[in-house]
C-alpha positions in Angstrom: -18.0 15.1 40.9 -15.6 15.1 38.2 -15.2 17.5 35.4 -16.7 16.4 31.6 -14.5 16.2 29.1 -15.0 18.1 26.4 -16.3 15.0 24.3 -18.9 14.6 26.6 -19.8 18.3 26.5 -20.5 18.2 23.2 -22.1 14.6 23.3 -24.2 15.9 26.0 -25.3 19.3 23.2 -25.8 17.3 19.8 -26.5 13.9 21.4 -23.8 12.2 19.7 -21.0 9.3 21.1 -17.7 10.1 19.8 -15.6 7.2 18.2 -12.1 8.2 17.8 -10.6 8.3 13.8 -8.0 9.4 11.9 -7.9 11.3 8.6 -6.9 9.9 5.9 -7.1 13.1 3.4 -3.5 13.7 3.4 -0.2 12.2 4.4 -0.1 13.7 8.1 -2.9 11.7 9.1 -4.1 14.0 12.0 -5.8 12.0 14.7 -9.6 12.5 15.1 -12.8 12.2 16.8 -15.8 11.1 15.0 -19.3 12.2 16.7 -21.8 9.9 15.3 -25.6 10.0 15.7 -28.2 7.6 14.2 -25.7 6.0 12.1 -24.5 9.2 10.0 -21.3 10.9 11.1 -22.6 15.0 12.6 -19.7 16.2 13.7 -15.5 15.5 13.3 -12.5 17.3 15.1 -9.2 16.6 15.8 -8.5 14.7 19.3 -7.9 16.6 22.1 -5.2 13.9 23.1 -3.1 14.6 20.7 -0.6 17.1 19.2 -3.4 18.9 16.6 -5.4 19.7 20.2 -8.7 19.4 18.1 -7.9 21.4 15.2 -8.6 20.2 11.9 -8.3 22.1 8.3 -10.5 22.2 6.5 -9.9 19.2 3.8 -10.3 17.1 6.8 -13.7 18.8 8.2 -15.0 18.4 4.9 -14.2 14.7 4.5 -17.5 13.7 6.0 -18.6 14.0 2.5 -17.1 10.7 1.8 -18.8 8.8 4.2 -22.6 9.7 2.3 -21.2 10.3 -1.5 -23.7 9.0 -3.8 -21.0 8.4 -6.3 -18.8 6.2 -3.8 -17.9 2.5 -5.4 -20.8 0.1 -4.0 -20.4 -3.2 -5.3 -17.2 -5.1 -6.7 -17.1 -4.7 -10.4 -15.6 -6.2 -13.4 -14.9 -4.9 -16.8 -16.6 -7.2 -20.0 -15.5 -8.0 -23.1 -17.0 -4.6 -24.0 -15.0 -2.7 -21.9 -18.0 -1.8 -19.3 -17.7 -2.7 -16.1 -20.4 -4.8 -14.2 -21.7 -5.4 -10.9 -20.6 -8.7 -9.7 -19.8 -10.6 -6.2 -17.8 -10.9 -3.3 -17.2 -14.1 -4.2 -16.9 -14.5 -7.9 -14.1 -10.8 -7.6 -11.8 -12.4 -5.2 -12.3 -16.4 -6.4 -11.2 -15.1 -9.9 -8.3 -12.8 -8.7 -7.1 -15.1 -6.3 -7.3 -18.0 -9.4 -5.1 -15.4 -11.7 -2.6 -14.6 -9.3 -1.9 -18.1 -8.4 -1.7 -18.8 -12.3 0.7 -15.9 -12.7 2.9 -16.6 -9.7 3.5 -19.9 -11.2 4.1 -19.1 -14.7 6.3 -15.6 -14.0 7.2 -15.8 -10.4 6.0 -13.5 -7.4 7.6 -10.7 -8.7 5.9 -10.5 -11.7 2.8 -8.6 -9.7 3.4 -5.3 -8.9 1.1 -3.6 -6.0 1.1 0.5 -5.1 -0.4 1.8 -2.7 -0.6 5.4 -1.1 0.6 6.0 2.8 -2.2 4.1 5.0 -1.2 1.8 7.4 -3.5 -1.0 6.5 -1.1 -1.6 3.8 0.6 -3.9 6.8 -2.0 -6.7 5.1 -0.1 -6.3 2.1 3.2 -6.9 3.0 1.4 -9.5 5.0 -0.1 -10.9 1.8 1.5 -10.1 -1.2 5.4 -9.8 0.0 5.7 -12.6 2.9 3.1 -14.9 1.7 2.6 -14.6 -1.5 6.6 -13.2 -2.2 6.2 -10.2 -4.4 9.3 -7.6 -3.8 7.5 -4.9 -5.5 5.0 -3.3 -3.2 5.6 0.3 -2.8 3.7 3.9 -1.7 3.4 6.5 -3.6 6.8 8.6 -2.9 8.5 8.7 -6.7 5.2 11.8 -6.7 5.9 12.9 -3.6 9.2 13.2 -0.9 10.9 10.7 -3.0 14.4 13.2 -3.2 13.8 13.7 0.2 13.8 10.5 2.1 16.9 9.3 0.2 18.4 12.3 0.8 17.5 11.7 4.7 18.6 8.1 4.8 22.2 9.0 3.3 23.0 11.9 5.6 20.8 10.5 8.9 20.1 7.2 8.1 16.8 7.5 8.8 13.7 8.3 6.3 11.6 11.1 8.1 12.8 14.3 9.5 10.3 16.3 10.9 10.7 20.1 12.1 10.4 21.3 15.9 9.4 24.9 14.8 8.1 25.5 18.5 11.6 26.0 20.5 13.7 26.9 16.5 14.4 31.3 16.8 15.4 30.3 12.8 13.6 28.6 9.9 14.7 28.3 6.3 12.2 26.1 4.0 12.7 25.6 0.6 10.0 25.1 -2.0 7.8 24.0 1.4 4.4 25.7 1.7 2.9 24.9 5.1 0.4 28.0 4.9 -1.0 27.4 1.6 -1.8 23.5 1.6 -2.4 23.9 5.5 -1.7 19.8 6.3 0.5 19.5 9.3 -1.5 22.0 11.7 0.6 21.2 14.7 3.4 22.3 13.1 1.9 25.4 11.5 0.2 26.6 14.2 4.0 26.4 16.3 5.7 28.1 13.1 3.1 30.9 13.7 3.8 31.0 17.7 8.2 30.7 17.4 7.3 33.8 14.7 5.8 35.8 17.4 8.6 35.5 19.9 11.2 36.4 17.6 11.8 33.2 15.0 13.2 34.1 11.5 11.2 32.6 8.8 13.3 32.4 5.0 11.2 31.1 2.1 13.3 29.7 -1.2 10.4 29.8 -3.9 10.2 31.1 -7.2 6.5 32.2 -6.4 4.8 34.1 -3.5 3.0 31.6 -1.8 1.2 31.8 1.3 4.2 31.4 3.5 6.8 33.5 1.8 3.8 36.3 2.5 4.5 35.4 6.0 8.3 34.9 5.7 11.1 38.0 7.2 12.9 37.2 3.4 11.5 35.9 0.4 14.1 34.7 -1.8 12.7 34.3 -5.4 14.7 31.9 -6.7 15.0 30.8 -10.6 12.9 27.3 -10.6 15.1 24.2 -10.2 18.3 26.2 -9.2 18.3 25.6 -5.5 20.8 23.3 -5.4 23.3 26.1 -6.3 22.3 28.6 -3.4 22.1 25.6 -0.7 25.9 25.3 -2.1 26.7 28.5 -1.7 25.7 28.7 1.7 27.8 25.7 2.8 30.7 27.6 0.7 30.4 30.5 3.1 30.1 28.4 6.0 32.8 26.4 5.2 35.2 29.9 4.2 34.3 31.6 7.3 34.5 28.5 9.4 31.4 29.2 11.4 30.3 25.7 11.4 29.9 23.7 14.6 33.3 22.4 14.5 33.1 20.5 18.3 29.3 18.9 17.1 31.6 18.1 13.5 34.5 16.5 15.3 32.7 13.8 17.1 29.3 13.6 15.0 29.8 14.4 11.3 31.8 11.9 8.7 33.1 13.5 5.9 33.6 17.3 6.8 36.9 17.8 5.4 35.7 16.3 1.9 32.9 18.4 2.0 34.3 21.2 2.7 37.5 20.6 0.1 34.5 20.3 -2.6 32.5 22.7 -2.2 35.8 25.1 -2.5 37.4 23.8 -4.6 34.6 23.7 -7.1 34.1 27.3 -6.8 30.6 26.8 -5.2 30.6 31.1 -4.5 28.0 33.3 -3.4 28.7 35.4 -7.0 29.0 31.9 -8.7 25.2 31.4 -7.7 24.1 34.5 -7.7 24.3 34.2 -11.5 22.6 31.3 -11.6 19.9 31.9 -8.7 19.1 35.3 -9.7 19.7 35.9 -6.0 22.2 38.9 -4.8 25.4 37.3 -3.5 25.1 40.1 -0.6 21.7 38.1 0.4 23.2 34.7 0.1 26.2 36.0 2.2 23.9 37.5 4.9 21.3 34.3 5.3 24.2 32.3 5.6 26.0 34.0 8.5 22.6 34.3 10.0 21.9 30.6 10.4 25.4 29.9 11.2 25.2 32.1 14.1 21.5 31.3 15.3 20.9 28.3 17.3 18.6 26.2 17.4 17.9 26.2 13.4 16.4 24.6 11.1 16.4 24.0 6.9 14.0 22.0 5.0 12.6 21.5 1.6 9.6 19.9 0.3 7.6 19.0 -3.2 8.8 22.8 -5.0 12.4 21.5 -4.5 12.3 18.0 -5.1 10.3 18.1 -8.4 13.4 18.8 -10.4 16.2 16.2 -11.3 18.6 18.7 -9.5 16.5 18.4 -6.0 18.4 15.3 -4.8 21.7 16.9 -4.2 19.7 20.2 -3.5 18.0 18.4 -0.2 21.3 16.4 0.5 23.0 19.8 1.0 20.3 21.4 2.7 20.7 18.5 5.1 24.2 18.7 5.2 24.1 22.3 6.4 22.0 21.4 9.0 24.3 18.5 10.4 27.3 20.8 9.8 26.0 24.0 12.1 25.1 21.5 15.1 21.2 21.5 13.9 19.6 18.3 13.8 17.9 16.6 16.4 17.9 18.8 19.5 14.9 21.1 20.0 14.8 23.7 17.4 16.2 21.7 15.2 15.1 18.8 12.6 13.8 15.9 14.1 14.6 12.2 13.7 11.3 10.9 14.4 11.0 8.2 16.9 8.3 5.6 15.7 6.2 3.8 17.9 6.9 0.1 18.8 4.0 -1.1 16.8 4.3 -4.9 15.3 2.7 -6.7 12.2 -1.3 -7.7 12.4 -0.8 -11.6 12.0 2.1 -13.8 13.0 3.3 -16.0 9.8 6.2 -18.4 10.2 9.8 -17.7 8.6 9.4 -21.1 7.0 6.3 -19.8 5.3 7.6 -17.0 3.6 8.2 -17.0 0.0 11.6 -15.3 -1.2 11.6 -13.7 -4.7 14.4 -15.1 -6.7 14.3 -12.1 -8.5 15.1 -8.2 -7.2 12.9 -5.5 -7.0 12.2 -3.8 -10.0 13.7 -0.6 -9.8 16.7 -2.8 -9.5 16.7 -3.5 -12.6 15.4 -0.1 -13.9 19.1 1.2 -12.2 17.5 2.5 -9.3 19.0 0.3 -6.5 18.4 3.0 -3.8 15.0 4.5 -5.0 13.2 4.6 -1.6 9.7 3.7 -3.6 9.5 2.1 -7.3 9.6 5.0 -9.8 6.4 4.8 -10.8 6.5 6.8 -13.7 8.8 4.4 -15.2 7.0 1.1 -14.7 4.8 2.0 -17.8 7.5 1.5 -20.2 9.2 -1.5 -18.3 6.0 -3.3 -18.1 5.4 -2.7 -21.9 9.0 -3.9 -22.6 9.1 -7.1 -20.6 12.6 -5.2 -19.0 13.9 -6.1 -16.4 11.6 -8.9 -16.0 7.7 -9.4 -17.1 5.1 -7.6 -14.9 1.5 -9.4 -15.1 -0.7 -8.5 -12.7 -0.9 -4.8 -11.4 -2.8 -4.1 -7.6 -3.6 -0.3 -6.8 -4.8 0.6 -3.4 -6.4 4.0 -3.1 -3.9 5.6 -5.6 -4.9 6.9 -9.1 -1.6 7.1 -11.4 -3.7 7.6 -14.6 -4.3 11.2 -12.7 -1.7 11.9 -10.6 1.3 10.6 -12.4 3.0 12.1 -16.0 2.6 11.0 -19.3 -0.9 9.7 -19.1 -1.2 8.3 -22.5 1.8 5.6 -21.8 0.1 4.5 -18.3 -2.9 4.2 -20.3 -1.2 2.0 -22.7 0.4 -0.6 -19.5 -3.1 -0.6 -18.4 -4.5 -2.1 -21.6 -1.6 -5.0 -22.1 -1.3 -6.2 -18.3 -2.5 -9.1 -18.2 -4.6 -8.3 -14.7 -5.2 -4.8 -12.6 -7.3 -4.6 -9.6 -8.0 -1.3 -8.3 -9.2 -1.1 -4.6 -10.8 2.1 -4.0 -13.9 4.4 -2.6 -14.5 6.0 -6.3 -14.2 4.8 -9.7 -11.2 6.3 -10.0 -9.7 7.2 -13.7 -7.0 4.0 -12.9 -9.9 2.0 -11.5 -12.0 3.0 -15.0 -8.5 0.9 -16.7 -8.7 -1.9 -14.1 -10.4 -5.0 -15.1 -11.4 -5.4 -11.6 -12.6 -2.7 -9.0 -13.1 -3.5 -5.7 -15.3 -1.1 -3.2 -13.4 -0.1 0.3 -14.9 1.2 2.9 -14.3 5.2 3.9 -12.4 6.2 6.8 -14.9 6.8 8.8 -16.1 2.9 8.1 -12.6 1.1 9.0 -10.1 0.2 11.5 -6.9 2.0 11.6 -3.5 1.2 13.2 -0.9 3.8 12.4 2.2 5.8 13.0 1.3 9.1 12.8 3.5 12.7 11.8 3.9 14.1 15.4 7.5 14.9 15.8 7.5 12.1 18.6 6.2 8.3 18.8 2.3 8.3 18.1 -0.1 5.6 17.4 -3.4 6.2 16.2 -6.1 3.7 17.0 -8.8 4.6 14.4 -12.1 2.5 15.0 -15.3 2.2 12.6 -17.8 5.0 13.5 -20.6 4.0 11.1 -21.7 0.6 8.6 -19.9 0.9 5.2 -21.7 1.7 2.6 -23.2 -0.6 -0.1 -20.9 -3.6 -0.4 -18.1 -1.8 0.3 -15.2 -3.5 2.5 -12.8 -2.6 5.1 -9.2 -3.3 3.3 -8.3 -5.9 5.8 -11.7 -8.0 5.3 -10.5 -7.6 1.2 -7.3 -8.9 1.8 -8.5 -11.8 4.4 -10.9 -12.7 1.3 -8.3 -12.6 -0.9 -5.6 -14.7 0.9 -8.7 -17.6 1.7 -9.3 -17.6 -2.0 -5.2 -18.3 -2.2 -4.7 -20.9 0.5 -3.7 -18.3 3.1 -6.7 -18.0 5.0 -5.0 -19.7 8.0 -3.2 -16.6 9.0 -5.9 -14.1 8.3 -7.9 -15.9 10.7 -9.7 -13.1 13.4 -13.3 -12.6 14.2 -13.3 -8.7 14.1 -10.5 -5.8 13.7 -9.8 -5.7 17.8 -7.9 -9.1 17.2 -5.4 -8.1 14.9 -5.6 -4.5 16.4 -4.1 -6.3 19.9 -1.5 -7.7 18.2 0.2 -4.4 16.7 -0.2 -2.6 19.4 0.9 -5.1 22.3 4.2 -3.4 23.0 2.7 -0.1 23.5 3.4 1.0 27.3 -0.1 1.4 27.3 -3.3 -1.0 28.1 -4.7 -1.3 24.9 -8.6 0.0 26.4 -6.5 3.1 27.4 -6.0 3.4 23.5 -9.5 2.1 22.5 -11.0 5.2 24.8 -8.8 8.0 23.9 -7.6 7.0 20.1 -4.2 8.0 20.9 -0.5 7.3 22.2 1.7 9.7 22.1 5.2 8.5 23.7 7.8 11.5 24.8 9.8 13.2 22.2 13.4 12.5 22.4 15.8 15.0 21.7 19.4 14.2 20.4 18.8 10.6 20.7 22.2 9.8 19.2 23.7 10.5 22.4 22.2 7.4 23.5 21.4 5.7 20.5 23.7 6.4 17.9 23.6 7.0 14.3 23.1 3.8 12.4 24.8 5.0 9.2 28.1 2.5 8.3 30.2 5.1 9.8 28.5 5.7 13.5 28.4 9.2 12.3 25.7 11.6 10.7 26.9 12.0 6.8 28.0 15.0 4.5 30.4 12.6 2.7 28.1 9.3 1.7 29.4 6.0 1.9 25.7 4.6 1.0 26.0 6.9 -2.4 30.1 5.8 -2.9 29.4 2.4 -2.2 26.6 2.2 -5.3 28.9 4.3 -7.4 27.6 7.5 -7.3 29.0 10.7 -6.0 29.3 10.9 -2.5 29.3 14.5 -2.4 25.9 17.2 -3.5 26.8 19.2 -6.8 24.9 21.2 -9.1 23.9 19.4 -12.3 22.1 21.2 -14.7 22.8 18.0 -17.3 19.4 16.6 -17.2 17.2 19.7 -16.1 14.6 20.8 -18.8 14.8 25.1 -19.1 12.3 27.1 -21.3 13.3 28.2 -24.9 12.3 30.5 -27.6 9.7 27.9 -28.9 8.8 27.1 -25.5 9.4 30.3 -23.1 7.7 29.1 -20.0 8.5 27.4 -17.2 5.7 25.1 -16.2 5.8 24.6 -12.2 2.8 22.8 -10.2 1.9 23.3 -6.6 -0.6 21.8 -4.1 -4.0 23.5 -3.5 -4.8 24.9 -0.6 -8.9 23.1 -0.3 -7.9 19.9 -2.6 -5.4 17.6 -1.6 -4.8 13.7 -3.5 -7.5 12.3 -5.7 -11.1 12.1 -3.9 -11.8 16.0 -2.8 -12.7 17.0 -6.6 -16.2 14.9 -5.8 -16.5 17.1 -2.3 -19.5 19.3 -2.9 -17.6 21.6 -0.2 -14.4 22.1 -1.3 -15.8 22.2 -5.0 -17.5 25.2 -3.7 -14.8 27.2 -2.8 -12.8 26.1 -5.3 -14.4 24.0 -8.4 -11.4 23.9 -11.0 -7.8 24.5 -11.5 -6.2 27.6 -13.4 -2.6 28.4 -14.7 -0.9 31.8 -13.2 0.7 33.9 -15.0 2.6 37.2 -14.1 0.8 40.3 -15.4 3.6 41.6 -17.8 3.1 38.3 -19.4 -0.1 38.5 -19.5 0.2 41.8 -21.3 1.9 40.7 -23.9 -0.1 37.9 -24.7 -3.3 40.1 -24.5 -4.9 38.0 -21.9 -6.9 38.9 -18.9 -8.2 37.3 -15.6 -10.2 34.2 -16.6 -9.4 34.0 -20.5 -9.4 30.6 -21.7 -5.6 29.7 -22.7 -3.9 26.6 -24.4 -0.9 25.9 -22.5 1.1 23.1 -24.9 4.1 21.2 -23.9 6.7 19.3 -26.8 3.9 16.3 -25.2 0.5 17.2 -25.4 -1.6 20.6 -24.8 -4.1 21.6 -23.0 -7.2 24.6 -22.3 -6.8 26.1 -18.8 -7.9 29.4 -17.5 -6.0 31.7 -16.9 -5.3 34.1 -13.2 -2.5 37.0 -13.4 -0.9 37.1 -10.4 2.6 39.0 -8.9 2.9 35.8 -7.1 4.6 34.6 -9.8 8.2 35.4 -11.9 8.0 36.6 -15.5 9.0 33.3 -17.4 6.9 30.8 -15.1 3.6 29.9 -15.3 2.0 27.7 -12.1 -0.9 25.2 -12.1 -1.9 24.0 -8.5 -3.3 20.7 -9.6 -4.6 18.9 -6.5 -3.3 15.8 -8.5 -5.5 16.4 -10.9 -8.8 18.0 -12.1 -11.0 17.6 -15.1 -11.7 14.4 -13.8 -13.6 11.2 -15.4 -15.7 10.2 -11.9 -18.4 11.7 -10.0 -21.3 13.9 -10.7 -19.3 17.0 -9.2 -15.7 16.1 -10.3 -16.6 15.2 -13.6 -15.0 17.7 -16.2 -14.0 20.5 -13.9 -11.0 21.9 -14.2 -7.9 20.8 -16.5 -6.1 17.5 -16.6 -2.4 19.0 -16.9 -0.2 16.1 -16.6 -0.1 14.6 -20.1 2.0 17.8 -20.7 4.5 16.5 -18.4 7.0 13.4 -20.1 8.4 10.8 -18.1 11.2 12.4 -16.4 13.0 11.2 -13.1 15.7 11.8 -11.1 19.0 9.9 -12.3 19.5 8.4 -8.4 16.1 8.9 -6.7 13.9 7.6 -9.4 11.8 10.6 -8.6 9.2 12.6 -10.6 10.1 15.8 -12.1 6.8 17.6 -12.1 8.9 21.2 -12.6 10.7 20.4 -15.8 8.3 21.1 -18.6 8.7 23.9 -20.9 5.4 25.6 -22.4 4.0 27.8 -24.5 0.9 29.9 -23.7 -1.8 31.3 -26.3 -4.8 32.9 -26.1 -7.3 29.9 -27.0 
């Protein structure tokens, strides 16, 4: 007799069938396993095929919420003269969309529609759709408010967009304004972070608060906010002074090392030049720098807390560089060049169908030719301006800029002159409350998934409806089929249920695709130092500290430290407001999660106690926080966590919301403090530089 699987274990207890999933809460997408009884979903955990080994945090547990929210969209909707939206069909939404955008591509060209989207695979339809078909060149995620620094920083040193970290085999970690412990997404990779600690790993934090990992971290190096970029210099100054770089791993695999090196000398890039700057000791400096010089395998990484400045570009590009320099990068221990799966598009359209744009992208014209996603932020005031080119018609898939982005008031402005916005979401989002049309999708739990997940190696999901959707609502794929038969695309879009177009991406899996069906999961082998084999596919055959990518566009080749455009606190202003992710709220949808709400129902600003003294506030006072942009009542936590100087709102991407029973009006609303500011190259968002002032309210 063979032995049950745990599935069947607990089928066998609750009297359940699982149906694998993924979730779709946050970017790491952890695979999943649905248990599903009488059509509600009892149970979900992470699959015990793949890499999280059943683990899930505790957004994701949580996330059966969505699949029985009250307050979920239910029917397609579309705003009247009177600016109230009304229930109308299938039918009449994607006859008179379809109509518009026809009208529009004629009048203005495709690229006069604009769609943004959030990670999620699905959005394959859309390039499908909207870019091949239909020949829009500006369809873009969500990464100008997220790793926007860091994938360009990626593609110009590795030539490739995702690094991830091999903590399990690394004896030394340096992460830079990266909190795995606190927002708790990538559990894989926390839970070997935890595991390297306990046979001997070295964990350095760079963050100018105490957050849940520097508690964890051998140093905590409390760094002034948005000066990173000068200690990652002054690291590759030491290195490059005492030589103790990988100079045989340099010599056959690194462009650019004598340049490099030449600058960051020559420019006086010292440890008692940053130390000044940093407020870090240029004894500490020196001593974390001729530890990871002489520890192998290592690894360096930054997230969000160092790429929301306009200095984090060339911060993350030297990071990187240190880590190509010292032999780190690839090889277990190291950083990761993920290997992606061999996964192909859903439908097969002829070249000869395709439509080419005659016009570039937009953030072309903006002057961001090598933004990896359009920066959002700016679109607002293009789209207003009719520069570089008239936007018309504005699609958002499950992503809420009127929340999540700065400078509300000006999005709200774009939103009232487009001449047609369709939001596609499970809530009546506060961008779907601007859209004319709003169009209900189905949860997670309720749709089909193909995807590429963040497993250091090639993974493919296989997420498969567990339950009916609810009300009207729609798989994203059955919207998009509508959609393209209401344009005269309907040929293409032609399957009879999701397992058709499912086969297609996933024929060139070394797998039989009912493998996949049963388990949920492929997960190929992980690959170490794959340019052995493969090379690097930068212009140079070569991993780059020098960039030809950046020379070749006119920009500097080489990281420096730029304080030009960075915004600093002054005596009007005295703070420095910095944001952070929460630890039980993640995106736009877990404010409505009666859950998480429980643990914790609003944001708050923290303040260090000595500041606090002074301005005669105490644990849960009610404060104004102003900006030169807007203001704002918060309350207020004293914590040590935090610098003298700074003040820190985890934000979630946004609370005092405008939907849902629970979310509505808990918490603060912080970013119409923040003014549109991006980074001069990357195009993205500089949530960390706005100056405040705090008063008791």
């Amino acid at each position: 007799m063979s032995q049950q699987t745990t599935r069947e274990i607990i089928n066998g207890i609750r009297g359940t069938k699982t149906v694998p999933g993924v979730c779709m809460i946050c970017p790491w997408h952890c695979p999943t396993e649905n248990f599903v009884k009488d059509g509600r979903i009892e149970y979900v955990r992470g699959n015990e095929y793949a890499a999280n080994r059943t683990t899930r945090c505790v957004k994701g547990i949580s996330s059966i919420h969505s699949s029985r929210d009250k307050d979920r969209l239910l029917y397609p909707m579309k705003r009247n003269s009177a600016g109230v939206h009304e229930r109308i069909s299938w039918d009449q939404a994607l006859t008179e969309i379809a109509g518009r955008l026809k009208k529009i591509k004629d009048e203005f060209g495709p690229e006069s529609l604009v769609s943004l989207f959030h990670l999620d695979s699905n959005e394959m339809f859309t390039h499908q759709l909207f870019g091949h078909l239909y020949g829009s060149p500006n369809l873009s995620g969500h990464g100008a408010a997220c790793d926007q620094d860091r994938r360009l920083a990626a593609l110009s040193t590795f030539a490739h967009p995702l690094p991830v970290k091999d903590y399990a085999n690394s004896r030394f970690v340096m992460l830079w304004g990266a909190d795995p412990f606190g927002p708790n997404e990538a559990l894989h990779e926390n839970r070997e972070l935890l595991e390297a600690m306990k046979r001997g790993c070295r964990l350095i934090v760079v963050d100018p608060n105490r957050s849940r990992t520097a508690e964890k971290a051998h140093i905590w190096l409390p760094i002034k906010p948005g000066t990173d970029g000068a200690l990652a210099l002054a690291i590759a100054h030491r290195i490059v002074e005492t030589q103790s770089y990988d100079k045989s791993f340099c010599d056959e695999w690194v462009h650019g090392l004598a340049e490099f090196s030449e600058h960051v000398l020559s420019n006086g890039y010292t440890p008692q030049w940053a130390e000044g700057i940093t407020g870090i000791a240029k004894e500490t400096i020196i001593a974390v720098a001729d530890e990871f010089a002489a520890t192998k395998p290592a690894l360096m990484d930054g997230l969000k807390g160092l790429v929301n400045y306009t200095t984090g570009l060339d911060a993350l590009r030297t990071v990187f560089a240190l880590n190509v320099i010292t032999g780190n990068i690839d090889g277990p221990g190291n950083l990761i060049l993920k290997e992606m799966s061999p996964l192909g598009f859903p439908l097969e359209i002829p070249e000869e169908e395709a439509t080419i744009p005659e016009k570039p992208p937009i953030a072309y014209g903006m002057g961001y030719p090598l933004a990896p996603d359009l920066p959002t932020q700016l679109l607002p005031k293009a789209v207003l301006e009719d520069d570089p080119y008239p936007v018309k018609a504005l699609f958002f898939h499950v992503c809420n800029p009127a929340m999540s982005d700065p400078n509300t008031r000006l999005f709200e402005k774009m939103m009232a002159a487009v001449e047609l916005s369709v939001t596609v979401d499970i809530y009546m989002s506060e961008t779907a409350q601007l859209s004319e049309y709003v169009l209900p999708e189905a949860s997670t739990y309720e749709r089909a998934e193909v995807r590429e997940s963040m497993w250091a190696g090639p993974q493919t999901v296989l997420a498969q409806p567990a339950i009916a959707p609810l009300g009207e609502s729609r798989p994203y794929y059955e919207i998009i089929k509508g959609l393209a038969e209401k344009m005269g695309y309907g040929a293409y879009f032609a399957w009879d249920s999701w397992e058709d177009w499912a086969r297609t991406c996933t024929a060139y899996l070394p797998v039989p695709y009912e493998e996949l069906k049963e388990k949920g999961v492929w997960e190929g082998e992980l690959r170490y130092r794959k340019y052995n084999t493969d090379g690097v596919p930068t212009s140079t055959g070569k991993f780059e500290v020098y960039s030809t990518m950046f020379e070749e566009m006119g920009y500097h080749p080489l990281p420096v430290f730029n304080e030009e455009h960075r915004v600093k606190p002054d005596a009007d202003y005295p703070f420095q407001l910095v944001n952070c992710k929460m630890q039980y709220h993640c995106g736009t949808h877990t404010q409505n999660n009666p859950y998480l709400m429980a643990i914790v129902g609003e944001n708050y600003v923290e303040i260090n106690s000595l500041d606090a003294a002074r301005l005669d506030v105490r644990e849960g006072d009610l404060v104004e926080v102003a900006s030169p942009h807007a203001r704002a009542t918060i309350r207020v936590r004293t914590s040590e966590a935090v610098q003298p100087g700074v003040a820190r709102v985890p934000h979630g991407h946004g609370f005092g919301r405008r939907f849902g029973s629970i979310a509505r009006g808990r918490g603060t609303h912080i970013n119409p403090l923040f003014e549109t500011r991006a980074n001069p190259v990357s195009g993205g968002i500089s949530f960390n530089e706005c100056k405040v002032k705090i008063t008791k309210a």
